[in-house]
C-alpha positions, 0 to 999 in steps of 0.5 A: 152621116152618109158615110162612116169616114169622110171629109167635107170638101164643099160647105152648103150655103153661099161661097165666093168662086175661087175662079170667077171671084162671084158669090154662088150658093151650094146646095149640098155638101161635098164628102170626100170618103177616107177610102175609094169604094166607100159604102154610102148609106141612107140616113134617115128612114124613108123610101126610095122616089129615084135611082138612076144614071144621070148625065151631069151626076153620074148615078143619083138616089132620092129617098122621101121622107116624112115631112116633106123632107128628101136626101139626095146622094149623088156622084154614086160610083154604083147604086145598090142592086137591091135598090128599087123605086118605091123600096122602103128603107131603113137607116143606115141601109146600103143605097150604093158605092162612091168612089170620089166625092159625094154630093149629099143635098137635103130639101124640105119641101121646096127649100134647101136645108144645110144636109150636115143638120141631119147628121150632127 
C-alpha cells in the first residue's frame, strides 16, 4: 500500500452521492493516514512520467509501469525533492508527504482498475 497506516474513506467503483442521491463512479480510492505528514511511497517498481502542483489535486505524481499499467498518487501535501521526471524508482521509494486524504488511482492502458488490487 501506498502508506503503512490508513483508512479507506472512499471505495473505487460506483456509489450513490449522499447529497445529490446520483450514482457516480470513483475512479481512485481515498486513503486517510493514521497520522498528518505520512510518507507516501511507490507500490510497484516504475518510472516516474509526472510530478507536479495542480489546480484541482494539489501536487499529483504518475509513475508508468510495465504493461501499460500507471498509479497515480494525488493531494500530496509535498512531492519528494529527489523526485524527477523520468527518475526510475523502486518499490516502496518515498515519492512525497500527504497530510489529509490520499487519492490513489490505477489505470491500465485506458481503463481504470480498482487500486486496492495491487495491494492486497
Amino acid at each position: 500500500a501506498p502508506l503503512k497506516s490508513y483508512q479507506i474513506v472512499q471505495k473505487f467503483g460506483t456509489f450513490i452521492d449522499p447529497v445529490y442521491k446520483i450514482k457516480v463512479f470513483n475512479d481512485s480510492v481515498k486513503l486517510r493516514p493514521a497520522s498528518r505528514d505520512t510518507l507516501v511511497r511507490n507500490v510497484l517498481p516504475g518510472k516516474v512520467v509526472y510530478a507536479a502542483k495542480t489546480p484541482v489535486m494539489d501536487r499529483v505524481v504518475i509513475v508508468e509501469h510495465p504493461g501499460g499499467l500507471h498509479t497515480i498518487y494525488a493531494n500530496l501535501s509535498k512531492i519528494a525533492p529527489t523526485l524527477k521526471i523520468g527518475s526510475k524508482l523502486k518499490r516502496g521509494y518515498v515519492i512525497g508527504r500527504i497530510s489529509d486524504t490520499l487519492a490513489f488511482e490505477v489505470t491500465k492502458e485506458t481503463k481504470h482498475i480498482n487500486p486496492v488490487e495491487l495491494f492486497r
